[in-house]
Residue frames relative to the residue before (quaternion, step in Angstrom):
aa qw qx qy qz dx dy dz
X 1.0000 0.0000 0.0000 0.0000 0.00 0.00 0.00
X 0.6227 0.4932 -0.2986 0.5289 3.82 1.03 -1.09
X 0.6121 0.4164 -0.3477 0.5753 3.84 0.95 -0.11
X 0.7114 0.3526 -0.3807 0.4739 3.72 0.25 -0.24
X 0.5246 0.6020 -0.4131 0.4380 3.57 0.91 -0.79
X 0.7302 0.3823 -0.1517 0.5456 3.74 0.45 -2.07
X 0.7196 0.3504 -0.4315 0.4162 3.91 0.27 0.31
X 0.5401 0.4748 -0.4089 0.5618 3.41 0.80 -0.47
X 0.6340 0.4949 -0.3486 0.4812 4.21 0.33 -1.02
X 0.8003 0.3131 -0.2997 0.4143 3.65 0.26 -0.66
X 0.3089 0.7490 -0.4171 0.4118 3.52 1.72 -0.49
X 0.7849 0.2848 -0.0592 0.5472 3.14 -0.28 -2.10
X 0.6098 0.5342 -0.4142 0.4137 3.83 -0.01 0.40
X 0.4657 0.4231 -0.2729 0.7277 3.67 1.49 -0.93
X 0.6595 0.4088 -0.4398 0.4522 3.74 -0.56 -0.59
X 0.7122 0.5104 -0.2961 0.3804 3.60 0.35 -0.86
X 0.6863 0.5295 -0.2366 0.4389 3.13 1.24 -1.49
X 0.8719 0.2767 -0.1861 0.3587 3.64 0.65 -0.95
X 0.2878 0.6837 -0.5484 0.3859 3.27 1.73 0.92
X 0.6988 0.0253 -0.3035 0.6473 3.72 1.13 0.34
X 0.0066 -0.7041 0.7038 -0.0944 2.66 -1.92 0.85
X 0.7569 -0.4500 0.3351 0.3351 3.47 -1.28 0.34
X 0.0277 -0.8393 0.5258 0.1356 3.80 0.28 0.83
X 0.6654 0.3779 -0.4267 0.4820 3.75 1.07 0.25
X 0.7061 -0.3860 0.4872 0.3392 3.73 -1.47 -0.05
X 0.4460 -0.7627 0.4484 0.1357 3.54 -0.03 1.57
X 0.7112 0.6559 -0.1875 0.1697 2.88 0.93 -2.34
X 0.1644 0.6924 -0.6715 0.2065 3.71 -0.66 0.76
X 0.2000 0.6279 -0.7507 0.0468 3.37 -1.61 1.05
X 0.0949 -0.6676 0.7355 0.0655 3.58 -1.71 0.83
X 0.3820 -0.6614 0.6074 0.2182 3.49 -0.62 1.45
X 0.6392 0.6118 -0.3658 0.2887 3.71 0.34 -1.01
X 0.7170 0.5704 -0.1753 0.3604 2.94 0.80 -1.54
X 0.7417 0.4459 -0.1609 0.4746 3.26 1.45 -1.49
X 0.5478 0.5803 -0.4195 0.4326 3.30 1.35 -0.80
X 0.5210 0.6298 -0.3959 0.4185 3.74 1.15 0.22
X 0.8524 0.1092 -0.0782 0.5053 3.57 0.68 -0.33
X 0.2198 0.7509 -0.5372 0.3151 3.06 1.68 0.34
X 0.9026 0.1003 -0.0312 0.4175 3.79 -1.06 0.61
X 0.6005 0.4196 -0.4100 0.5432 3.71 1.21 -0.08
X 0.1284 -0.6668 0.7340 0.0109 3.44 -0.38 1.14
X 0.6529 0.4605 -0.4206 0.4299 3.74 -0.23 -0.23
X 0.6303 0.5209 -0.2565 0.5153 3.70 0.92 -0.82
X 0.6981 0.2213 -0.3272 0.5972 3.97 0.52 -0.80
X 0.9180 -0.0661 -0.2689 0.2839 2.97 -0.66 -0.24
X 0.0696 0.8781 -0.3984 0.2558 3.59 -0.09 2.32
X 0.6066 -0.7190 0.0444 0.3362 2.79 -0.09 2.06
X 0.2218 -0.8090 0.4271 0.3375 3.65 -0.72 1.26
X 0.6818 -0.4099 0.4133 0.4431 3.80 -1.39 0.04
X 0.6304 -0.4936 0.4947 0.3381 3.57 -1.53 0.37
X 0.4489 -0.7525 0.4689 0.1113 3.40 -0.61 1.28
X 0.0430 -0.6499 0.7307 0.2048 3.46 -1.45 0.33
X 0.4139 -0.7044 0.5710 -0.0801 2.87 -1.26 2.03
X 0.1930 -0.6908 0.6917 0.0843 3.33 -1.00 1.06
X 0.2456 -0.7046 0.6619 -0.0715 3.94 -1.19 1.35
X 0.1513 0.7045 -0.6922 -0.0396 3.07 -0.36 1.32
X 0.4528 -0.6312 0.6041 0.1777 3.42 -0.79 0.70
X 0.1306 -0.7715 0.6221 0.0257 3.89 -1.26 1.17
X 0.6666 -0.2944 0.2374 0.6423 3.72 0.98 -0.60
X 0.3408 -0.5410 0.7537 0.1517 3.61 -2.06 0.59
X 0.2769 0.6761 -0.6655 0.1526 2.67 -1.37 1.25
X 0.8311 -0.1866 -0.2206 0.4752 3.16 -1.78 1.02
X 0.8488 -0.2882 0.0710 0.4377 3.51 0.22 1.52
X 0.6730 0.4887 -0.3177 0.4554 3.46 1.05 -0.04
X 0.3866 -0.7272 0.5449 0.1574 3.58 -0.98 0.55
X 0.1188 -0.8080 0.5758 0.0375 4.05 0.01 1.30
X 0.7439 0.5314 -0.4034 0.0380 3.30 -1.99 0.50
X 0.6741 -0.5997 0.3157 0.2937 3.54 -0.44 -0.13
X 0.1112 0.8688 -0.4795 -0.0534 2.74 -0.86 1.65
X 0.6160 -0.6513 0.3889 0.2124 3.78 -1.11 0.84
X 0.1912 0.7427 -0.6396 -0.0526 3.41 -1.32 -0.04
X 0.6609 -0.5296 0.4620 0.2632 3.17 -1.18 0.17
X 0.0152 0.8783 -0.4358 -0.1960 3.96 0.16 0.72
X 0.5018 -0.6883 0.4565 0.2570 3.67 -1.20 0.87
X 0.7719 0.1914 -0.3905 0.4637 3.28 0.97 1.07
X 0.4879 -0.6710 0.5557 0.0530 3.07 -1.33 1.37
X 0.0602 0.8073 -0.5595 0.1779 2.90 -0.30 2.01
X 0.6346 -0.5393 0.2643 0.4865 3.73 0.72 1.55
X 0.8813 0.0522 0.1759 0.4354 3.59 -0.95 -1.19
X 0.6275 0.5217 -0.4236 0.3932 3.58 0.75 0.03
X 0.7398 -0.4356 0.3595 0.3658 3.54 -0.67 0.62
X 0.3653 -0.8599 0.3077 0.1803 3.48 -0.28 0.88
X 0.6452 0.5280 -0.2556 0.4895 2.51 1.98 -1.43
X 0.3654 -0.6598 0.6030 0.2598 3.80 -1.21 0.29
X 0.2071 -0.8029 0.5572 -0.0439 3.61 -0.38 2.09
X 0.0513 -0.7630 0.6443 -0.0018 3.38 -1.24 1.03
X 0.0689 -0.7631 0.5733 0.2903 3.84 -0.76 0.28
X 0.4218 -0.7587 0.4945 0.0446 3.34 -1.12 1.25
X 0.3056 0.6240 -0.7189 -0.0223 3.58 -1.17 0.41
X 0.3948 -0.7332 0.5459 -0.0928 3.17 -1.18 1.87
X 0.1592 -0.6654 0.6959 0.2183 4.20 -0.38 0.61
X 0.3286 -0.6301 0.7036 0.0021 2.95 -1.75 1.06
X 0.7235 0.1448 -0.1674 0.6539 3.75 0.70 -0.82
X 0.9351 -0.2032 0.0183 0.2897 2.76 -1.90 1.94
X 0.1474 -0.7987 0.5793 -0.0691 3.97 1.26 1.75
X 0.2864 -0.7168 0.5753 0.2705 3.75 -0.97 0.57
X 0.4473 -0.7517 0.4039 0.2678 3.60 1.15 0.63
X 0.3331 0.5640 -0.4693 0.5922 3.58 1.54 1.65
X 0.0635 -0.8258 0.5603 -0.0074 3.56 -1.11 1.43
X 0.0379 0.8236 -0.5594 -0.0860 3.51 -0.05 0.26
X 0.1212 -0.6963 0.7072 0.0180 3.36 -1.11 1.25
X 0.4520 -0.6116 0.6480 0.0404 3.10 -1.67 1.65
X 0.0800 0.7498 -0.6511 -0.0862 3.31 -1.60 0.61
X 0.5377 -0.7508 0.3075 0.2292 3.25 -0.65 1.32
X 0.4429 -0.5868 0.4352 0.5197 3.83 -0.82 -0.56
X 0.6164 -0.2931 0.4274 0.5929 3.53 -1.71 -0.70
X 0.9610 0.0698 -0.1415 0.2273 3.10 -2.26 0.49
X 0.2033 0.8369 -0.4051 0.3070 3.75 1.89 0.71
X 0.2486 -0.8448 0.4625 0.1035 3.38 0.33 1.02
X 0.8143 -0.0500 0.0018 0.5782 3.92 1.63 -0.30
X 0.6059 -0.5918 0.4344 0.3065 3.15 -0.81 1.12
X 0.5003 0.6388 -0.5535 0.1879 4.02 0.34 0.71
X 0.5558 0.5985 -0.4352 0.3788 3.59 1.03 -0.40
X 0.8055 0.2195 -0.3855 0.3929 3.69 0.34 -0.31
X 0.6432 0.5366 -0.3482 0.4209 3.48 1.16 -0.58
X 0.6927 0.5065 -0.4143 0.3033 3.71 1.01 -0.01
X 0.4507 0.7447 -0.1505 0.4686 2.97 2.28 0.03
X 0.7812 0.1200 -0.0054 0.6126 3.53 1.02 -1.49
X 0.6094 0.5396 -0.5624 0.1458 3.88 0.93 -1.38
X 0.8529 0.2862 -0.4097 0.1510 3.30 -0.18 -1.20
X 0.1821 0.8122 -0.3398 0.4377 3.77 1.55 0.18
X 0.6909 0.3174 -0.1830 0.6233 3.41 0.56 -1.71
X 0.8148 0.2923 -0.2850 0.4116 3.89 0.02 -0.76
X 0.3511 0.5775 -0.5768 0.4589 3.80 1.17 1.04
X 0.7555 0.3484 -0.1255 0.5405 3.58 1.19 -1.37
X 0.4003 -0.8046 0.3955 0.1898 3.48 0.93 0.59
X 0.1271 0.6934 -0.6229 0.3392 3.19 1.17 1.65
X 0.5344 -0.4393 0.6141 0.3799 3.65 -1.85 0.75
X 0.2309 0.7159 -0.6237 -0.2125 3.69 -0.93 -0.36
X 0.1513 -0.7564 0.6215 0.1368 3.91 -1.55 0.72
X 0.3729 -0.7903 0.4845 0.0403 2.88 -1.70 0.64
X 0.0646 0.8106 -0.5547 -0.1764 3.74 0.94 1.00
X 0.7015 -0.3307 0.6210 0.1139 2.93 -2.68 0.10
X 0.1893 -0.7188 0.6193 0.2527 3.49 -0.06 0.52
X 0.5105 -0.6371 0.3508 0.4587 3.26 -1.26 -0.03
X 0.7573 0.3607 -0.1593 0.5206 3.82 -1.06 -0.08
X 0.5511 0.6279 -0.1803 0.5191 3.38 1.61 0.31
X 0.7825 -0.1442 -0.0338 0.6048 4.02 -0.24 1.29
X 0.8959 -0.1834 -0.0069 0.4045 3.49 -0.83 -0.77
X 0.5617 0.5776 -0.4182 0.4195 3.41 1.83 0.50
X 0.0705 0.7985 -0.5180 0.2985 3.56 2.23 0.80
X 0.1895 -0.5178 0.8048 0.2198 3.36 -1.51 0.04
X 0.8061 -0.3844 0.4268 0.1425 3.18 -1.48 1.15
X 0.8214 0.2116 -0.1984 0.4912 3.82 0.40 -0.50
X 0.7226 0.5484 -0.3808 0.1789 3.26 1.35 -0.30
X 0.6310 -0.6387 0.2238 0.3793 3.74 -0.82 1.06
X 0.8261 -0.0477 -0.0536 0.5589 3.56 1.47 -0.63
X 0.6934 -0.4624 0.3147 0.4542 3.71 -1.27 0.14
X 0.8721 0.0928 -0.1707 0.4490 3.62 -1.12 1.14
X 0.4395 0.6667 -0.5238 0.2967 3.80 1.50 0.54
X 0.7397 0.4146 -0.3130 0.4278 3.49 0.59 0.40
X 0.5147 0.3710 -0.5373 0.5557 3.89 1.42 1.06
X 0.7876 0.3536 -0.2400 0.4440 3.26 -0.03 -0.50
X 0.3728 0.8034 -0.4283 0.1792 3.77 -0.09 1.00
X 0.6199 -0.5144 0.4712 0.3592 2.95 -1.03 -1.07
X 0.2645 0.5949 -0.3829 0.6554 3.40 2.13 0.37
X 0.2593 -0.7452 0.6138 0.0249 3.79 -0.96 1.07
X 0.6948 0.4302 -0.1738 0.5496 3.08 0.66 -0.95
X 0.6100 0.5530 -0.3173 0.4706 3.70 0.92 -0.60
X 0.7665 0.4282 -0.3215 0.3546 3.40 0.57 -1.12
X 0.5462 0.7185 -0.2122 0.3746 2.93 1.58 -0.80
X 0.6943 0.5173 -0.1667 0.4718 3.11 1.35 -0.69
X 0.4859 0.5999 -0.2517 0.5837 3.12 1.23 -1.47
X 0.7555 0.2647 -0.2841 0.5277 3.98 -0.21 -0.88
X 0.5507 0.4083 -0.5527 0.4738 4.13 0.18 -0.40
X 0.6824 0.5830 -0.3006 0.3226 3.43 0.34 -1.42
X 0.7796 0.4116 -0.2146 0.4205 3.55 0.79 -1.04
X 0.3603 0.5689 -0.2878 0.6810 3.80 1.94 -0.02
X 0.7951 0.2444 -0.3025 0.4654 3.94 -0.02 -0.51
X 0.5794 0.5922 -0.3957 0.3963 3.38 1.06 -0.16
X 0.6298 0.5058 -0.2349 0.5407 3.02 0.76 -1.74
X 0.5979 0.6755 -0.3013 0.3090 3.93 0.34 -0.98
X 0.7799 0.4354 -0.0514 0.4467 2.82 0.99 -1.71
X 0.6086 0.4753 -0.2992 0.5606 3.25 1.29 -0.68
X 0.5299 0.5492 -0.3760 0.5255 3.94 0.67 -0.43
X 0.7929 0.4431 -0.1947 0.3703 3.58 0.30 -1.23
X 0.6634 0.4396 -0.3566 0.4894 3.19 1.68 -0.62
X 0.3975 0.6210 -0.4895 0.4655 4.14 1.68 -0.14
X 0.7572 0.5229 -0.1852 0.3449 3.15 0.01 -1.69
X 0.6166 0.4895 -0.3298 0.5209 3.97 1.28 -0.79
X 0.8247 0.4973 -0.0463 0.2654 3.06 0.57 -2.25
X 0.7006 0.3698 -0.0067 0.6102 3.15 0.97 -2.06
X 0.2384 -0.6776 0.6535 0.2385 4.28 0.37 -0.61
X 0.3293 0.7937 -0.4826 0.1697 3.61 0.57 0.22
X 0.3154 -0.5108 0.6614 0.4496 3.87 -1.16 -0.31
X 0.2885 -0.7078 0.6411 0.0687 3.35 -1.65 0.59
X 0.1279 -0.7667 0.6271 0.0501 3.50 -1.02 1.18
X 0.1428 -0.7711 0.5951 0.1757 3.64 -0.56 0.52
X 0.1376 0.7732 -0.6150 0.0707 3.97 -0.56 0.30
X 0.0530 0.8395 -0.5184 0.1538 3.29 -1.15 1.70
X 0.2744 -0.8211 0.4687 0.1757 3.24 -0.72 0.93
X 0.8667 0.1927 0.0183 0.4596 3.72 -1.35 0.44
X 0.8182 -0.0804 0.0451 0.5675 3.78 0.26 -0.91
X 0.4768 0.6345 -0.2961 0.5314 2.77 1.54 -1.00
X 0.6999 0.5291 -0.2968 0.3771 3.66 0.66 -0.77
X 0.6419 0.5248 -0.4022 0.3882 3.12 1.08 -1.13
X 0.6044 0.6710 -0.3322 0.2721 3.19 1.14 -1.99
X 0.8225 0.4225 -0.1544 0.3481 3.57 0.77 -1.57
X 0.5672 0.4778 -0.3177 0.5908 3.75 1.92 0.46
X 0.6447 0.2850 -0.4410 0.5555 3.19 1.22 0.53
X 0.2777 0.7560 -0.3888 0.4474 3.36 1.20 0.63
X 0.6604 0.5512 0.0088 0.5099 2.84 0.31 -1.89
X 0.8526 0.2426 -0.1680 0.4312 3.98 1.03 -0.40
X 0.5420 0.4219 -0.2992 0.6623 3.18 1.64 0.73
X 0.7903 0.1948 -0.1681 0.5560 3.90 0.63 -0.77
X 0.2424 -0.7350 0.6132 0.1582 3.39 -1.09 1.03
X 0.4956 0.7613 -0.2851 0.3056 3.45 1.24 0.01
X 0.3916 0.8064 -0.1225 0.4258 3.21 1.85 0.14
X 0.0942 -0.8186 0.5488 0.1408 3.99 0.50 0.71
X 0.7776 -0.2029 0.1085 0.5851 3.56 0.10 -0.41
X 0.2558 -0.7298 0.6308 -0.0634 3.66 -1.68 1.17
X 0.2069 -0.7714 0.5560 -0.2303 3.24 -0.20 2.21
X 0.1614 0.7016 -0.6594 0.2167 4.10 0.19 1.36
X 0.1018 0.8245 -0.5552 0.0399 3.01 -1.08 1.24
X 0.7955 0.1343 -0.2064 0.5537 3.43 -0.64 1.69
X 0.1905 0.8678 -0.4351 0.1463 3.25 1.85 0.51
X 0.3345 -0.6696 0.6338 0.1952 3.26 -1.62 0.46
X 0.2773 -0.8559 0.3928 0.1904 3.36 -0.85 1.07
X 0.8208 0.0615 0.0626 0.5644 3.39 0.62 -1.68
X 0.5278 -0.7133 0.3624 0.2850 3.44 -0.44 1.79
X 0.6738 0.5667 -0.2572 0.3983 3.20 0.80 -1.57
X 0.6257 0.4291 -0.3638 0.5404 3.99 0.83 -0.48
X 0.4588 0.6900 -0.4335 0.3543 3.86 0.90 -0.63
X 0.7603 0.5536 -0.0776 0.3310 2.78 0.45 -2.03
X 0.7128 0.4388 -0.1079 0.5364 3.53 1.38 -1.72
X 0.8059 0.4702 -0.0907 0.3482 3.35 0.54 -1.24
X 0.7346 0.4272 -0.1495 0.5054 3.76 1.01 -1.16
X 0.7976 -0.2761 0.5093 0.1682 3.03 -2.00 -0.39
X 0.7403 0.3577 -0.1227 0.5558 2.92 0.52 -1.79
X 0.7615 0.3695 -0.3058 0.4359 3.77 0.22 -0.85
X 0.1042 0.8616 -0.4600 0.1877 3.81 0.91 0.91
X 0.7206 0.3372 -0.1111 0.5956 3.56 0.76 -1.45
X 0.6168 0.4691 -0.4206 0.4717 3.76 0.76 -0.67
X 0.6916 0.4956 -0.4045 0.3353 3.86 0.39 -1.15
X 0.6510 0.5915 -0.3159 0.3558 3.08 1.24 -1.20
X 0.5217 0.6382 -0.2924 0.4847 3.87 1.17 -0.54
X 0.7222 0.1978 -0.2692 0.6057 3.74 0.30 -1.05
X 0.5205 0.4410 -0.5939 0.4265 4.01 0.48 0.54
X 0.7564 0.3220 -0.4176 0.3871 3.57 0.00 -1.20
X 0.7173 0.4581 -0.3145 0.4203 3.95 0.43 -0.34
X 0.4490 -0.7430 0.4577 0.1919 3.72 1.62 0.65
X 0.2305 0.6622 -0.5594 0.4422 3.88 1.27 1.65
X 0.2452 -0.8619 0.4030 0.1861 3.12 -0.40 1.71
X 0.4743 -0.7340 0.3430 0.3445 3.65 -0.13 0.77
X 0.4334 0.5955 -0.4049 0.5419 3.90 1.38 0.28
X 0.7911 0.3469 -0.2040 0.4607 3.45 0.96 -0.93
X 0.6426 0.3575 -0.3451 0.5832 3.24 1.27 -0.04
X 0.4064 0.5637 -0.4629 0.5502 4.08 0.68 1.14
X 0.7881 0.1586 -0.3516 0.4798 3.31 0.77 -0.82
X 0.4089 0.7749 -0.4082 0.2564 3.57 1.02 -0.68
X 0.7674 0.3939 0.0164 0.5057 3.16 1.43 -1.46
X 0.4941 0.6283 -0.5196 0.3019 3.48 1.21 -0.49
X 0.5101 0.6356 -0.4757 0.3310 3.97 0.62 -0.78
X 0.7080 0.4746 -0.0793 0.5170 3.73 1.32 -0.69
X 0.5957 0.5502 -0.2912 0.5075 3.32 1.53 -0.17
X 0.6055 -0.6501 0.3724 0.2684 3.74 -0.72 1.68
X 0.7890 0.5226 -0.0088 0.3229 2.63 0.68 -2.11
X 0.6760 0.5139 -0.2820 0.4465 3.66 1.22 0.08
X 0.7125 0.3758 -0.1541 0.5722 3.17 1.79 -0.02
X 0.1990 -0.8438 0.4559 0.2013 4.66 -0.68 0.39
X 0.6147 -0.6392 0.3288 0.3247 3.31 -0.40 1.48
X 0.5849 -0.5583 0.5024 0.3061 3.22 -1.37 1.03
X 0.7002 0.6583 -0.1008 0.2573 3.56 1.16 -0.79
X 0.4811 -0.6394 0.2692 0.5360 3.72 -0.05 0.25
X 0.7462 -0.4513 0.4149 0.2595 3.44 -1.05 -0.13
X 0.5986 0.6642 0.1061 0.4350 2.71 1.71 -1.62
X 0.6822 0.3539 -0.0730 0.6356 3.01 1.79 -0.89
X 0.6323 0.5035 -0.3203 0.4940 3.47 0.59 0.01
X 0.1532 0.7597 -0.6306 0.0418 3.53 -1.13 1.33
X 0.0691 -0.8889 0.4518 -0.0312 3.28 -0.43 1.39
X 0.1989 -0.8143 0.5334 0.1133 4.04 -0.90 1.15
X 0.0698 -0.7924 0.6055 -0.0244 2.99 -1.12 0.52
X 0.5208 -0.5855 0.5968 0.1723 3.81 -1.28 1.11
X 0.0954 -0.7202 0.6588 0.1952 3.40 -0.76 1.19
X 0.6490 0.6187 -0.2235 0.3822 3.47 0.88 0.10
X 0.3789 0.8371 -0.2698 0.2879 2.87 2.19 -0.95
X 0.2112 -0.6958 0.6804 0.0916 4.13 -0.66 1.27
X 0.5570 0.6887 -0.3466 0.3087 3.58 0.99 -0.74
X 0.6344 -0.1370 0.2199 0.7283 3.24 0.70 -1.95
X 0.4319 -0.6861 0.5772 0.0980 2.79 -1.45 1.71
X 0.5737 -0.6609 0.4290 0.2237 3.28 -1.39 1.08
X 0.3414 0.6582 -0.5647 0.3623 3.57 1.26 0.16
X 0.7980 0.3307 -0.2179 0.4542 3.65 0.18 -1.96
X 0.5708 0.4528 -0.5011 0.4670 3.94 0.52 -1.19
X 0.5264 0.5863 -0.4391 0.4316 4.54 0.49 -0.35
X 0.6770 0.5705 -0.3276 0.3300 3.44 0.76 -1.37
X 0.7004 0.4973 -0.2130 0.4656 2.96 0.90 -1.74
X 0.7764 0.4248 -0.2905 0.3638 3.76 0.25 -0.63
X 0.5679 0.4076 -0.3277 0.6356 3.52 1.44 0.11
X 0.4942 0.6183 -0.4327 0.4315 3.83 0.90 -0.51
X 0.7918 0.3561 -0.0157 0.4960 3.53 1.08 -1.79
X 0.5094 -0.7083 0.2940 0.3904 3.31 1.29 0.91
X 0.7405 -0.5330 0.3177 0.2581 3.68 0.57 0.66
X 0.3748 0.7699 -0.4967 0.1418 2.93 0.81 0.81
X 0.8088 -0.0929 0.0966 0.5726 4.25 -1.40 -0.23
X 0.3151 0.6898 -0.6152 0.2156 3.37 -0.90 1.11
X 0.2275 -0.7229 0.6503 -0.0519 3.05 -1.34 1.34
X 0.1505 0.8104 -0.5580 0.0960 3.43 -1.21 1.13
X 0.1714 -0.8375 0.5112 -0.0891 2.77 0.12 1.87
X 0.7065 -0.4553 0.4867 0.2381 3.28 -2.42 1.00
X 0.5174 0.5472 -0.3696 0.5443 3.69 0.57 1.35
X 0.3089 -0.6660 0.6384 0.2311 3.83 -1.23 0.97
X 0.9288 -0.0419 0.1932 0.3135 3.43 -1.37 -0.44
X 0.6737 0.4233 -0.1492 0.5870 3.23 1.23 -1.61
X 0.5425 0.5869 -0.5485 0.2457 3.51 0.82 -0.02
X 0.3973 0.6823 -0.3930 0.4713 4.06 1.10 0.57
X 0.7546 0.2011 -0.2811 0.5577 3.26 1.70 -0.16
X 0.3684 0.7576 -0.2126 0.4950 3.23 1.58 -1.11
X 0.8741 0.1202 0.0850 0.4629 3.23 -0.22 -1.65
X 0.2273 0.7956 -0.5352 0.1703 4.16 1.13 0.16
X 0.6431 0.3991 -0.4175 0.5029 3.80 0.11 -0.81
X 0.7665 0.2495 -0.3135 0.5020 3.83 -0.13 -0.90
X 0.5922 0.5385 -0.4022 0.4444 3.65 0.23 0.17
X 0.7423 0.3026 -0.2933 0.5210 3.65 0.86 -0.90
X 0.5542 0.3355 -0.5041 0.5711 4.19 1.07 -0.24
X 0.8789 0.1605 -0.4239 0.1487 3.25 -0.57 0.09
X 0.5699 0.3729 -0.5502 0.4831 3.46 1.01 1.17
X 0.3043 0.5840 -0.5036 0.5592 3.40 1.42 1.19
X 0.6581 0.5442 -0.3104 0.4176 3.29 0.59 -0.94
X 0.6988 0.5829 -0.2250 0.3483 3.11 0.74 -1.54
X 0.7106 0.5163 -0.2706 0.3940 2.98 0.78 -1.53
X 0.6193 0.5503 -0.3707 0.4199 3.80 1.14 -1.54
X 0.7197 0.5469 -0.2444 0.3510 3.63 0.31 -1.07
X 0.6732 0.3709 -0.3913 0.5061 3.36 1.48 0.07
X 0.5815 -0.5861 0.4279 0.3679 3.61 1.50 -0.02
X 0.6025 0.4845 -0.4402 0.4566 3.39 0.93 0.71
């Protein structure tokens, strides 16, 4: 029954998702450009400088400071919003000097799927907790695009590529300004893309106390070929005759599962949808044998199990989190 329930739920969710789509030809590659960072993993995604954070303050309330703050981001991803957008909720009385930063999925039009799960949770235990903006993603949209987050995830190579460096220097930078500013431990917890983003996290910043990806996507390039979700995108590098070998490596610099967290073992807890239509358990498999197997839950539930399944999802990355003493 928990299998018919979690397939039918992610069904009618895909239906939703691809009632829009891209009505123009995604497809776009510039060898030049890429032949720039082609193989210099240390170059893309290189460590960004300590930020000066703009705080705009929205209202205090039951001890917590709310709203959105800005920076400037150190990559220059065309049309996406320059400014790198976090939502904030800050403890004022007696902070436990724990931050957790949320990362959303693809095409998440608001920041309610993880925060109706953990926020108020985190602000029982008087943890800071942020919320970034993916890039190309709500109000970091350019103006023409048709929906939220149609312009990271595509058929544009070089774009996605960017879009994910970009979302790593953000997240980076904000971490680096905790760790300077605030002295805090840092949790990092992502969902869906948001997952992937925050496990390639985890392999560039060692700054990281524990790393919570749930339902994570791993390798773009299998997205695109292999799923549901990558339906309109596959169809793009077909009609333009992109050989899908060449778009594997193109992308591998972006692939989780080809690199082993700066981070303990120990600290990583990862979930997965055996049911999941979203991301198949083949690749989300790769990555967790790739990373020698560490904490991993995979529960009787597809994609929607983030709503479906939220109460047992938020105690036991409650659990997790208590048992390390944070």
């Amino acid at each position: 029954m928990r299998g018919i329930i979690a397939k039918i739920a992610d069904s009618y969710g895909l239906s939703g998702l691809h009632k829009e789509y891209s009505k123009t030809d995604q497809f776009y590659f510039n060898e030049e450009e890429f032949s720039l960072i082609d193989g210099d993993y240390n170059n893309f995604y290189i460590k960004p400088a300590l930020p000066k954070i703009h705080f705009e303050e929205d209202r205090i309330e039951y001890g917590y400071s709310k709203g959105k703050l800005k920076f400037l981001s150190e990559i220059d991803n065309g049309r996406s919003n320059s400014d790198s957008i976090f939502y904030y909720n800050l403890c004022k009385d007696e902070p436990k000097n724990t931050s957790v930063i949320l990362i959303h999925g693809w095409r998440s039009e608001e920041l309610n799927r993880l925060e109706n799960v953990f926020l108020n949770s985190f602000i029982e235990e008087s943890y800071d907790a942020y919320s970034y903006i993916l890039p190309f993603h709500m109000e970091r949209c350019p103006n023409e695009s048709l929906y939220s987050g149609e312009y990271f995830f595509s058929a544009n190579v070089n774009r996605t590529l960017k879009s994910v460096q970009q979302s790593i220097s953000d997240i980076r930078a904000l971490i680096r300004y905790i760790k300077e500013k605030r002295e805090g431990k840092v949790i990092v917890i992502g969902l869906s893309l948001g997952g992937m983003i925050s496990n390639l996290l985890c392999e560039v910043e060692e700054n990281i106390d524990l790393l919570i990806s749930l339902f994570y996507a791993n390798d773009l390039h299998f997205t695109a070929y292999e799923t549901i979700v990558g339906k309109f995108v596959k169809e793009d590098f077909i009609k333009n005759g992109f050989d899908r070998e060449r778009l594997k490596r193109n992308w591998s610099i972006i692939n989780p599962s080809l690199k082993k967290p700066l981070i303990d073992k120990d600290k990583i807890f990862l979930v997965s949808g055996y049911y999941d239509k979203y991301i198949m358990n083949k690749d989300s498999d790769i990555l967790w044998t790739s990373w020698d197997k560490p904490k991993r839950y995979v529960y009787k539930c597809g994609h929607s199990g983030i709503v479906l399944n939220k109460s047992k999802i938020r105690n036991d990355v409650l659990s997790f989190i208590h048992e390390r003493d944070l």
